[in-house]
C-alpha positions in Angstrom: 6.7 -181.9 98.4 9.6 -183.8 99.5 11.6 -182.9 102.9 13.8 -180.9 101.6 11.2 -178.4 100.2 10.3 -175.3 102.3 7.3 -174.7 103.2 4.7 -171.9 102.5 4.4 -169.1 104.3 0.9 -169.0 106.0 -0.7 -165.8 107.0 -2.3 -165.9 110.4 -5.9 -165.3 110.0 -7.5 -162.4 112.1 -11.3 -162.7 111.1 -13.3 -159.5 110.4 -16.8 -159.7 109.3 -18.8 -157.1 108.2 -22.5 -156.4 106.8 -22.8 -154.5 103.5 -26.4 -154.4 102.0 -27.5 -156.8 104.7 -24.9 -159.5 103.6 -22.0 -160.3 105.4 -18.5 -160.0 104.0 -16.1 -162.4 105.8 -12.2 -161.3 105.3 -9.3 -163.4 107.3 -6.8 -161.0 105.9 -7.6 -157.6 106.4 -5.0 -157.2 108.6 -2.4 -157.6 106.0 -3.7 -153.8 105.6 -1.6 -151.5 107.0 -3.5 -148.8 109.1 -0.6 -146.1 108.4 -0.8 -146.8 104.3 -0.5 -143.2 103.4 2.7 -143.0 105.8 4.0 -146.2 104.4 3.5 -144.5 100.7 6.2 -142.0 102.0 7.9 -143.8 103.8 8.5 -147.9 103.5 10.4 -148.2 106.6 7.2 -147.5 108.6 6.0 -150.7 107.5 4.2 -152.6 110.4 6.9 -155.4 111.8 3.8 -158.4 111.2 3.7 -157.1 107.4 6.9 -156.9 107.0 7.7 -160.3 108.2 5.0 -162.2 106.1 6.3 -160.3 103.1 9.6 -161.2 103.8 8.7 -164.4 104.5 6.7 -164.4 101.0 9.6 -163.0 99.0 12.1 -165.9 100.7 9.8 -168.4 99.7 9.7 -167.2 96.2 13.0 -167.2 95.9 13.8 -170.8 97.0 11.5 -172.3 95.1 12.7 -170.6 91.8 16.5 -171.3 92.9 16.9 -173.9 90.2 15.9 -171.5 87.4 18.7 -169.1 88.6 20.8 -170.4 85.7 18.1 -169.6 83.4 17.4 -166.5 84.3 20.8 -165.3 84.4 20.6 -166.8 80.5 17.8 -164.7 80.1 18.6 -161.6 81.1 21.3 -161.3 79.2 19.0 -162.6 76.2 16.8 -159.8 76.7 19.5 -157.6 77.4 21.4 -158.3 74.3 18.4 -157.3 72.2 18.8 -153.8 73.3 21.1 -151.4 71.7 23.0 -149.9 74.9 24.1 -146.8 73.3 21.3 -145.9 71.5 19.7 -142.2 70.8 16.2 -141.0 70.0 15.7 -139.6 66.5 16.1 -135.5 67.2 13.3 -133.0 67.7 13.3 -129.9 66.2 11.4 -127.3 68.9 12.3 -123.5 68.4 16.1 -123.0 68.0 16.9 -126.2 69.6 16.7 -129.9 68.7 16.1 -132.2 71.8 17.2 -136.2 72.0 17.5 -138.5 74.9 20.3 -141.2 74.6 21.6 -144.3 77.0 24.5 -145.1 77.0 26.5 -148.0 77.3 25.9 -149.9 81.2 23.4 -146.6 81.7 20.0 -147.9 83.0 18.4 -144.2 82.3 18.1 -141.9 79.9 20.7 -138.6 79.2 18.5 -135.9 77.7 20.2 -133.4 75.5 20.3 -130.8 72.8 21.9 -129.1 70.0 21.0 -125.7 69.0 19.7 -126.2 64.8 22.7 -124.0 63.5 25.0 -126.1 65.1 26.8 -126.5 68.5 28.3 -129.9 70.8 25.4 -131.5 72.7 24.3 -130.0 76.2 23.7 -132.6 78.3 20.2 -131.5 80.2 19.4 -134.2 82.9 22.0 -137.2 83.5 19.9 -139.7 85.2 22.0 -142.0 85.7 24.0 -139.6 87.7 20.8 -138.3 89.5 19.6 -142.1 90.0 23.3 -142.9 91.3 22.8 -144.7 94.9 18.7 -144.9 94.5 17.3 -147.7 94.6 14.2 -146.5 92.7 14.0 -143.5 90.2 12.0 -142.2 88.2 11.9 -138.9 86.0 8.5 -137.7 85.8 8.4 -134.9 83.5 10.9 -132.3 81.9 8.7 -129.5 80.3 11.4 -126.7 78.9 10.3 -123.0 79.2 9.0 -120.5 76.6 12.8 -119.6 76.4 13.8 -122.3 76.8 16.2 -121.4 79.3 14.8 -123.6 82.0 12.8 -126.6 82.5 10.4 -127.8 85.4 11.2 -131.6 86.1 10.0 -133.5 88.5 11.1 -136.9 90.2 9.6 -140.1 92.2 12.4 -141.6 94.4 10.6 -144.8 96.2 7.6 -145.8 93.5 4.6 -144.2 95.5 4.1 -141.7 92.1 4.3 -138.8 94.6 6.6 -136.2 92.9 8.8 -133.5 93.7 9.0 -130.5 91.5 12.3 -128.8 90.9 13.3 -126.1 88.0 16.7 -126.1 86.2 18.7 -123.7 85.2 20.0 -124.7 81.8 22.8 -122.0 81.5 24.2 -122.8 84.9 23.1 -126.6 85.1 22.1 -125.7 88.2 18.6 -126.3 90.0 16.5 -122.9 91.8 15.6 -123.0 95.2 12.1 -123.5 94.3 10.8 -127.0 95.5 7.1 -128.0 95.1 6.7 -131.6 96.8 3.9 -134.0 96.6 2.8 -133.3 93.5 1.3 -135.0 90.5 4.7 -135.0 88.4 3.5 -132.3 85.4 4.1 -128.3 85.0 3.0 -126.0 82.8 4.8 -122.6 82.2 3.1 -119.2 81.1 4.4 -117.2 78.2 6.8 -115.0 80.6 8.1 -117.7 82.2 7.8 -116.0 85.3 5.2 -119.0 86.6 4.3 -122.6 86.3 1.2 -124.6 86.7 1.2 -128.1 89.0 -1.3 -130.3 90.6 -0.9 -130.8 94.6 -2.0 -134.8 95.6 -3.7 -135.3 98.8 -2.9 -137.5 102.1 -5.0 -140.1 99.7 -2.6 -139.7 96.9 -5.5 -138.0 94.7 -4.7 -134.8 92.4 -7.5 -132.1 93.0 -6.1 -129.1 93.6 -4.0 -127.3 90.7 -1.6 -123.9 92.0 0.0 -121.3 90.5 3.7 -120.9 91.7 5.7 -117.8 91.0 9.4 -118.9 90.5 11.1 -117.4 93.7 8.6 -118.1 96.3 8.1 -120.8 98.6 5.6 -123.1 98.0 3.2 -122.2 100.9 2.9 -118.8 98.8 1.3 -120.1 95.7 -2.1 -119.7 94.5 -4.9 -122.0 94.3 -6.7 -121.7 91.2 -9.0 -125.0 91.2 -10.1 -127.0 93.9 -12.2 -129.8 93.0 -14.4 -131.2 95.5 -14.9 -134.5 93.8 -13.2 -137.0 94.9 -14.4 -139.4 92.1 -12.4 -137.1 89.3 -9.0 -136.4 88.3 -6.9 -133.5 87.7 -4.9 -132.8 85.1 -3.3 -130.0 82.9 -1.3 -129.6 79.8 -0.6 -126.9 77.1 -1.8 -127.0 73.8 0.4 -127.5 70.5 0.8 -123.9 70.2 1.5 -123.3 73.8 -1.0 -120.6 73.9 -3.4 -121.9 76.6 -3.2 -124.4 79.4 -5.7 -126.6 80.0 -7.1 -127.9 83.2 -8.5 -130.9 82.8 -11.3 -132.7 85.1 -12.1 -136.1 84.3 -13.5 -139.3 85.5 -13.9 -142.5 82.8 -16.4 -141.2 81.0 -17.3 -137.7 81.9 -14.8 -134.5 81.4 -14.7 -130.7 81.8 -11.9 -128.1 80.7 -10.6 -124.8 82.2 -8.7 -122.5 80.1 -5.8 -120.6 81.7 -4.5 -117.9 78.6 -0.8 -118.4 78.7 0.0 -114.6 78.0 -2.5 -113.7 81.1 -1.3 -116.0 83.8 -3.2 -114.7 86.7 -6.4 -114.0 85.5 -9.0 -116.6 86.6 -9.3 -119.6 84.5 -12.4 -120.1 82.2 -15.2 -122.9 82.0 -15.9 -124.6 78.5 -18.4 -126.7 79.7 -19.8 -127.6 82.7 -19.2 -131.2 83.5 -22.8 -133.6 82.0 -21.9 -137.3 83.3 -21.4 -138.9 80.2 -20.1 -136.0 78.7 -16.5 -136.0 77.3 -14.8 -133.3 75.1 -10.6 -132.7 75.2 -9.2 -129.8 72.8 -6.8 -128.2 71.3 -5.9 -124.4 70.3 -5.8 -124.0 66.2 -5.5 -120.2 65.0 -9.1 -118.4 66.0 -10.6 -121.8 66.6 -10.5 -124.8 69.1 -10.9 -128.2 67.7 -12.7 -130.5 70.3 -12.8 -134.2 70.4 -16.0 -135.5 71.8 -19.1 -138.1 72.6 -21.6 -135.2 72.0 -24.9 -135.5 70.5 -24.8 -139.6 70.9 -20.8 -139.6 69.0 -19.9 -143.0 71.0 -16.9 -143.8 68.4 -16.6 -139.8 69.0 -16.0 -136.5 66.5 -14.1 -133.6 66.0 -15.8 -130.2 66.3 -14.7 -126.6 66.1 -15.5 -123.5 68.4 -14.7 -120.0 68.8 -11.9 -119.2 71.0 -14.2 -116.1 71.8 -16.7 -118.3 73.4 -16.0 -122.5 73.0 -19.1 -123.5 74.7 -21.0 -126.5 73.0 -24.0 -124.1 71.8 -20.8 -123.1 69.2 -19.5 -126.3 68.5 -19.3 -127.0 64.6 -18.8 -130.7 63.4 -15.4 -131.2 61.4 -15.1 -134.6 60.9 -18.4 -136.1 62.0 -19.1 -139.3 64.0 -19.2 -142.5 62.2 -20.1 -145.6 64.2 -17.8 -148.6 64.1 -14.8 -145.8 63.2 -12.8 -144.9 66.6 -11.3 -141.8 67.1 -8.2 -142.6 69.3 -6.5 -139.2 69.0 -5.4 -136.0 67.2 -2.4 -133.5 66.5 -2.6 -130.2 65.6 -0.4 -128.1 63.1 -1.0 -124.5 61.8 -2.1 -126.1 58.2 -2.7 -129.4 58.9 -4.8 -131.6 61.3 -3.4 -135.2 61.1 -6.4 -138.1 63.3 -6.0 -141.6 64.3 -8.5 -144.0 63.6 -9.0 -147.7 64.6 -11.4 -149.8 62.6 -11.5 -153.3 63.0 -8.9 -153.7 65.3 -6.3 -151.7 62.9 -5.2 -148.1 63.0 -4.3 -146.0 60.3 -3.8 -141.8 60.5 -5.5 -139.5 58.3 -4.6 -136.3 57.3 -6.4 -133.3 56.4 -5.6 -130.2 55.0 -6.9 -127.1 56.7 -6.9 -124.7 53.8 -8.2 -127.0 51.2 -10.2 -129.6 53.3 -8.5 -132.3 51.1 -7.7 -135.5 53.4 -5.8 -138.7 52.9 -4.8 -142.1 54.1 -1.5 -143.3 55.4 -1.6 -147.0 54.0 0.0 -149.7 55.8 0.2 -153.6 54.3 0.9 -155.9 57.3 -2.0 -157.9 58.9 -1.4 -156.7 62.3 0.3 -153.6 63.3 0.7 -150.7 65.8 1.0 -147.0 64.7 1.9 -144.1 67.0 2.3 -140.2 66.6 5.9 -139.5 67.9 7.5 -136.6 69.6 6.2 -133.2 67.7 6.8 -129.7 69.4 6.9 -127.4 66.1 3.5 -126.1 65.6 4.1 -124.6 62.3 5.4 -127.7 60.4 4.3 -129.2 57.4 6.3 -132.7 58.9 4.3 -135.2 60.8 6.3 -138.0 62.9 5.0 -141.0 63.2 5.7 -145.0 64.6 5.0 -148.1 63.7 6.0 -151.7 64.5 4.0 -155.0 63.7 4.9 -158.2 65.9 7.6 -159.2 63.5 8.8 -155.7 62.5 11.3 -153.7 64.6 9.8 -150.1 65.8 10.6 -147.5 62.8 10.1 -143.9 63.3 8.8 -142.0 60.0 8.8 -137.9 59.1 6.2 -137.2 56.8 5.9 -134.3 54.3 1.7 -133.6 54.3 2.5 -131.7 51.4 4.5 -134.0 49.2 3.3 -136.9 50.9 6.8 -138.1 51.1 7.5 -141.0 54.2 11.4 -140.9 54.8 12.5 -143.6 57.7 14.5 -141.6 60.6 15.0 -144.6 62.4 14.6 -148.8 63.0 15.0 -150.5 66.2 18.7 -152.1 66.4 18.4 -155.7 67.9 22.2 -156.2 68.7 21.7 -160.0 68.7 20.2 -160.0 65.7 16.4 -160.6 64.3 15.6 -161.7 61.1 11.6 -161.3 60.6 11.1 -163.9 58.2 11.9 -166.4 60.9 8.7 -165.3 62.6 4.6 -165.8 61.7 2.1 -162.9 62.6 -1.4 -163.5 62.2 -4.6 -162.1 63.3 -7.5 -164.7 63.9 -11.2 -164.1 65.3 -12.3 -166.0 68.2 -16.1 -166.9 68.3 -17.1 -165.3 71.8 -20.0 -166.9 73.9 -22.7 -164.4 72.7 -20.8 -164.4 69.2 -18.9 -161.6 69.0 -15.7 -162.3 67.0 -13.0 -161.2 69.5 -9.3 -160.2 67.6 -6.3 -162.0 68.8 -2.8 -161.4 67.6 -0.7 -164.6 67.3 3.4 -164.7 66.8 5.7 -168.0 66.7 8.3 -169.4 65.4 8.0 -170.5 61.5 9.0 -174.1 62.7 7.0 -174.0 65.8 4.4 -177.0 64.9 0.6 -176.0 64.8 -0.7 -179.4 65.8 -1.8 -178.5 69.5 1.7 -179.1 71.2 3.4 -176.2 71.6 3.0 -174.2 74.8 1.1 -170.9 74.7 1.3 -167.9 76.2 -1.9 -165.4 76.4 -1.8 -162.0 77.6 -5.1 -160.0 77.8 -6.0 -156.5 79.8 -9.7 -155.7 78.9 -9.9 -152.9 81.0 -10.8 -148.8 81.0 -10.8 -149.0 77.4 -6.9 -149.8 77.0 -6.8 -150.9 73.6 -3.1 -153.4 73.0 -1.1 -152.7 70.7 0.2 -155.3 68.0 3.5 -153.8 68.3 7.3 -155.2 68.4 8.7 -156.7 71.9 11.8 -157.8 72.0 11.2 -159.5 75.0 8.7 -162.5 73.9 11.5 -163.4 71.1 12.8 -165.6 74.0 9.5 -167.4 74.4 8.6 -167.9 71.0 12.7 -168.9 70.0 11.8 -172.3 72.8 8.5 -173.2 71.3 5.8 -170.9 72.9 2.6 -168.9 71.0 2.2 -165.8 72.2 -1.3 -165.0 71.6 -2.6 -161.2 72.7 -6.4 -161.2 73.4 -7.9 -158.1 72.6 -11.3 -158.7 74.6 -14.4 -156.4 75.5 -13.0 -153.7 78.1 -10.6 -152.3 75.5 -11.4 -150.2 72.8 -10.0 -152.0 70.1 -13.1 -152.5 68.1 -14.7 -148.9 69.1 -16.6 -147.5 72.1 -18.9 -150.4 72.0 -16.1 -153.2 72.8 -15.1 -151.2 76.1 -19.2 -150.4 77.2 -19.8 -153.7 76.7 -16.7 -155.0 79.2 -17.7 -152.5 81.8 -19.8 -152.1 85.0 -22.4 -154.7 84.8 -20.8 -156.3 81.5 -17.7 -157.0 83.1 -17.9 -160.5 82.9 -17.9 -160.5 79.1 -14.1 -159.5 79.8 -13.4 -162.5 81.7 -15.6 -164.9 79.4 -13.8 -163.2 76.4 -10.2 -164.4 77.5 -11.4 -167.9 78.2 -13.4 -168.0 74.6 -9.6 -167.1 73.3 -7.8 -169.8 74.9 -10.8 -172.0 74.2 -10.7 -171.3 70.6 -7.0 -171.5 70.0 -7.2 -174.9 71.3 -10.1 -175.9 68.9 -7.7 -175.0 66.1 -5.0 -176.7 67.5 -2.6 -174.4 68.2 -2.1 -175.5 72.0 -4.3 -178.2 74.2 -6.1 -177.0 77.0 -4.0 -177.1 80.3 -1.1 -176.1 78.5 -1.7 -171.9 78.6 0.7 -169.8 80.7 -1.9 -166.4 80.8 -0.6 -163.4 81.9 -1.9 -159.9 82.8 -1.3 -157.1 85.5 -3.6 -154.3 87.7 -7.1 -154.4 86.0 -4.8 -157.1 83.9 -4.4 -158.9 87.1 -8.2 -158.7 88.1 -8.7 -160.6 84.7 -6.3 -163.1 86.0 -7.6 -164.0 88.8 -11.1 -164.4 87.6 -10.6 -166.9 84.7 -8.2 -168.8 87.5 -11.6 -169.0 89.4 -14.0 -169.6 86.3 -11.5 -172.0 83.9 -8.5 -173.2 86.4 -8.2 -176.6 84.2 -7.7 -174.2 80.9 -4.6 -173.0 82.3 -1.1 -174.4 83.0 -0.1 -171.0 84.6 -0.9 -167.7 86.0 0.9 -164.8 85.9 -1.0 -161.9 87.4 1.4 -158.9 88.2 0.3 -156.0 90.7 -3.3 -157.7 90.5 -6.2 -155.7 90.9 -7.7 -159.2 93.2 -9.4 -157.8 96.1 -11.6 -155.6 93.8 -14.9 -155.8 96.0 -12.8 -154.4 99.2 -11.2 -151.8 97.5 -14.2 -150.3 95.4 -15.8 -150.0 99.1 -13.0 -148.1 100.6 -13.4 -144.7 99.5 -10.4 -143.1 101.2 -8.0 -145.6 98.8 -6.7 -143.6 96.1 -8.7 -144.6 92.9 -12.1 -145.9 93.9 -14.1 -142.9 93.9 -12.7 -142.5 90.1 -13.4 -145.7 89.4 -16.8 -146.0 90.3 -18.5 -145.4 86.7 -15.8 -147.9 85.3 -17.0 -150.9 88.1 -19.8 -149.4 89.9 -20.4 -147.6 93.6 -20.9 -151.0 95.9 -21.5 -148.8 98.5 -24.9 -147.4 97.5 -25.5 -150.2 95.0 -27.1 -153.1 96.3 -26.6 -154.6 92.7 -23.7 -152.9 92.1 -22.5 -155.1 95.2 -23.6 -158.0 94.1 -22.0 -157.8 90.6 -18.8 -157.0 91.8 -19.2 -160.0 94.2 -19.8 -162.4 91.8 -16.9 -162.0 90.2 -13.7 -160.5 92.6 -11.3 -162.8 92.6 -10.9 -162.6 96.3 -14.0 -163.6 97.0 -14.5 -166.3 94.8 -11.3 -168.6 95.7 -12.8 -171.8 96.6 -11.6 -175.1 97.8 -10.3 -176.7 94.0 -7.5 -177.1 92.2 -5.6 -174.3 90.9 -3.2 -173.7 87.7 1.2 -172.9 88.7 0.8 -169.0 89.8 3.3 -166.2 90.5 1.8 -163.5 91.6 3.6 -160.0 92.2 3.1 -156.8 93.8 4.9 -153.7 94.6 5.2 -152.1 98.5 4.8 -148.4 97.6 2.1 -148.4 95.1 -0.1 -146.5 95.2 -2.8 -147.8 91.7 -3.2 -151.4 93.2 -2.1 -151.7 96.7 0.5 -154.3 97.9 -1.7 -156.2 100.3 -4.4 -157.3 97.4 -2.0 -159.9 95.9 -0.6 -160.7 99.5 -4.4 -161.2 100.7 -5.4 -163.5 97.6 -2.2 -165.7 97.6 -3.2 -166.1 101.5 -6.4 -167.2 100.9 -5.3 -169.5 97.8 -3.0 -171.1 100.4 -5.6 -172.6 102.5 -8.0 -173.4 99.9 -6.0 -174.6 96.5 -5.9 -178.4 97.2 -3.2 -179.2 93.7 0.4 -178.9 94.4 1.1 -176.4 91.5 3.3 -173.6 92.5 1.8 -170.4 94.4 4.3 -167.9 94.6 4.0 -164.4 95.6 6.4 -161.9 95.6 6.2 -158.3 96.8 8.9 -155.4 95.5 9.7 -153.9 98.8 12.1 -150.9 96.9 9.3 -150.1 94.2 5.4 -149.4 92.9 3.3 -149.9 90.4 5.7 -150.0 86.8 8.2 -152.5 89.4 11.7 -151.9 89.6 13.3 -148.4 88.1 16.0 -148.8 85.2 16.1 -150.5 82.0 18.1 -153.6 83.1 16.4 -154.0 86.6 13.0 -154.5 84.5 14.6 -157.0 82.6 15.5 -158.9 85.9 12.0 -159.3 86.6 10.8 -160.0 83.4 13.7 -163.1 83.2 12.2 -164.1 86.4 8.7 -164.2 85.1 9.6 -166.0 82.1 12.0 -168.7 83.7 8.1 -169.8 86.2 6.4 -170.0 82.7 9.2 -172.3 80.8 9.7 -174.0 84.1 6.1 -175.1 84.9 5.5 -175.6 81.4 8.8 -178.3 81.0 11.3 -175.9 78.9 14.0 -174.7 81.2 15.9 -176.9 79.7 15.4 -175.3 76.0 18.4 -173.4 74.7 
């Protein structure tokens, strides 16, 4: 670096050592830590003055040394920004006399919802939250579930990132809110049939959802009922309504093990009722159909899963009936319900498609689709007895379209096509899907997209995002936003490696606990085999991922550093061995049969050890990184990426960029608003074209 080059922040170290399984576990940067988290989580400004000052220091850092590319990311933004249609409007859903949108509107960063009663009337504007968000530096609308009546809706809000919500309820006629106010809650309500009470989950000091009340609209808070209290603090706690909206379900869950209580909508009060008790490894989620339920679940050995039916008189799984049985290598990613029709999504391969079935006849069919890599998605359905099924789909080089379509004539009519103001013409553009040989040869799916003129003779620059985590399968949707890589030259290749569930049950089991490193070996055989074909040279990939994403990120940056011209790990998941050991965090009990319990597990331990990227930064060169993190969140705390680029300081002996930068005003998803995003996602790709030699491309 020449004089005129700041310097690098340098955490102070303040050693701790301590002895886990009879090893010792050395950490310099525990301090970066704050002892007051959960207050911090609540509010920022309680931020220790030595963490706030590194951060700072961090963030200043950051943005001197990516001053130059301020051109180029103002050119960016309003790239990105141009592909969006500002005054755009959702395609209308019918629910009960009402039909419900959500528009932006020109300059708005969020969303106006709205409705229009069927026969007829000028739209009522619901929530405005761009007037709500007016002055905020972070919003975020968590949920807006309309009443029975539909006179009312509880809606809940997050106002610093930290994903702890307050619950108000609105008065549509008046436009006016109630004096109730539930705080500290998960962000989701469910009504009864009277209206009269709503449904919420209350998080802990430790930001963890185990407790779900019962809250009579009118009292205050410290009245309501507690109607399940779970005592494990490895699960989660969540509710819902069925299609129909006659029962609410409580749902218990970890990653791989699940139980349901049933509250009867029309019987509020009474005690809610057991399917079946919780069997670690057990999972089962349902829905309400006439006399019946119709369960998805793993039972009986289903690892790509089945449907099943049961009584609503007694739904235990001595009654459960298979309906469409399990057929390994064919995933069951999800159903919808209808009063004559029961419409699944299936992945094979890599691809989904959605079958329909009809419920009188048993007849089923296919929805075909011709592209060589696509996405598919149910939309937004409320109407329980409809013979119209609403559905998306996008492929890398195809804007999203939203379809209704008639079961019973089998009739597909486009509502609507993403409008890309600036233009896109798709023929400009090659999507492929290739197989990449893994290292215990499993053919691993990647999705490519590039230019047509982009040449394929190892030259260009590309870009690889992967995730591999929890069984997060990636879509091969449309983004607007990698236009302006691919438009200068870059590949964007998606890796869809073991973790995910892209190809089945199997491709996540075997990217989990002590097959995690399959996931990291996966991403590497990708970027590996896409230079073999020539589509890039090695040392010349910009990889990208964030939280478990991240963890990925920062593991093939210890395994592979030469493979990589860059690193991009976003709200990185780095200190992993740490974290899984601190059980008062807010995820690690739940993730636990995702990673394994390091705390009672010797090997467990070990595994984790082998591979946290924390622990494994040695003295070597490393690839350009930006690394980001966000103060308030609360999924993968701010001081893991603030520890690891400490640590990479001291021990990274190249002179590639190491840049961290920490959003004090936000969480997990980063900045609040449509155009703020954009801002970060500019700045993003500005380090990748800059470290690669393009931010000089038009």
């Amino acid at each position: 670096m020449d004089s005129m080059t700041p310097s690098p922040p340098l955490a102070e170290k303040r050693p701790v050592t301590e002895t886990w399984h009879g090893q010792q576990k050395h950490d310099d940067y525990k301090w970066l830590k704050a002892e007051n988290w959960q207050e911090v989580m609540h509010t920022p400004s309680l931020l220790p003055l030595d963490i706030r000052a590194y951060l700072d220091a961090e963030n200043a850092y950051t943005k001197a040394m990516m001053a130059e590319t301020e051109p180029l990311q103002a050119k960016l933004f309003d790239e990105l920004k141009g592909r969006i249609k500002e005054d755009d409007q959702s395609v209308p859903v019918p629910d009960g006399p009402f039909v419900y949108s959500t528009a932006f509107v020109t300059g708005g960063q969020y969303p106006v919802f709205k409705r229009q009663k069927k026969s007829g009337s000028e739209d009522e504007v619901l929530f405005d939250c761009n007037s709500m968000a007016a002055g905020k530096e972070f919003f975020h609308l968590g949920d807006a579930t309309r009443s029975p009546d539909h006179a009312r809706a509880a809606w809940s809000v997050d106002e610093n990132g930290s994903e702890f919500y307050v619950l108000r309820v609105r008065d549509f006629p008046s436009g006016k809110d109630l004096d109730d106010l539930l705080t500290n809650t998960g962000g989701g309500a469910c009504w009864s049939a009277d209206g009269n009470f709503i449904f919420y989950t209350l998080q802990d000091e430790n930001h963890r959802p185990l407790k779900t009340f019962r809250h009579r609209l009118g009292t205050a808070q410290s009245a309501d009922v507690l109607i399940h209290d779970e005592k494990d603090t490895g699960m989660f706690t969540g509710m819902g309504a069925t299609q129909s909206d006659r029962f609410i379900i409580i749902s218990i869950h970890d990653h791989d093990t699940s139980e349901c209580w049933l509250i009867d909508a029309e019987k509020p009060e009474e005690t809610p009722k057991l399917v079946s008790p919780r069997v670690k490894g057990l999972e089962y989620e349902m829905e309400h159909w006439g006399e019946s339920f119709i369960i998805k679940t793993n039972a009986d050995g289903a690892d790509d899963y089945k449907l099943v039916t049961a009584p609503l008189s007694d739904p235990s799984p001595a009654n459960w009936t298979d309906l469409v049985p399990h057929r390994p290598g064919v995933f069951l990613v999800g159903f919808h319900i209808f009063k004559n029709w029961l419409v699944r999504m299936e992945r094979e391969n890599a691809l989904p498609r959605i079958v329909v079935r009809n419920m009188t006849t048993g007849e089923e069919h296919t929805i075909a689709f011709a592209e060589e890599a696509y996405s598919l998605g149910f939309g937004d359905m409320r109407e329980y007895d409809s013979d119209t099924l609403r559905f998306t789909y996008s492929s890398p080089t195809t804007p999203g379209q939203v379809f209704d379509y008639n079961m019973k004539t089998r009739e597909r009519v486009l509502k609507k096509t993403q409008e890309v103001p600036s233009g896109h013409d798709p023929s400009q553009y090659v999507a492929r899907r290739v197989l990449a040989p893994a290292h215990d040869g499993e053919q691993i799916p990647i999705t490519l997209l590039y230019h047509r003129d982009t040449k394929l003779d190892g030259s260009a620059p590309l870009w690889l995002y992967g995730y591999g985590s929890y069984g997060i399968s990636l879509p091969a949707g449309f983004n607007t936003n990698i236009l302006s890589l691919v438009n200068r030259g870059f590949i964007y290749a998606t890796a869809h490696i073991r973790g995910g569930q892209e190809k089945g049950r199997r491709w996540y089991k075997n990217g989990k606990l002590d097959k995690k490193i399959n996931t990291f070996r996966d991403f590497i055989s990708c970027g590996e085999y896409l230079v073999r074909e020539g589509f890039t040279r090695r040392g010349n990939i910009v990889a990208q991922g964030g939280s478990a994403g991240g963890l990925l990120m920062g593991a093939v940056a210890n395994m592979a550093p030469d493979l990589f011209k860059a690193i991009v790990a976003e709200v990185p998941f780095v200190d992993a061995l740490t974290t899984i050991l601190d059980d008062t965090l807010p995820l690690t009990p739940p993730e636990w049969p995702e990673w394994g319990n390091p705390i009672t597990d010797k090997a467990a331990y070990e595994y984790i050890r082998s591979y946290a990227p924390y622990e494994n930064v040695e003295r070597k060169p490393y690839p350009h990184m930006f690394v980001d993190g966000g103060l308030t969140d609360p999924r993968v705390q701010y001081w893991e990426p603030a520890k690891w680029v400490s640590k990479l300081r001291v021990l990274n002996t190249s002179d590639n960029l190491l840049l961290l930068k920490i959003n004090m005003g936000a969480g997990h998803g980063g900045a609040s608003g449509r155009f703020n995003r954009l801002k970060e996602v500019a700045e993003v790709y500005a380090f990748g074209m800059k470290v690669s030699g393009l931010a000089d491309a038009a």
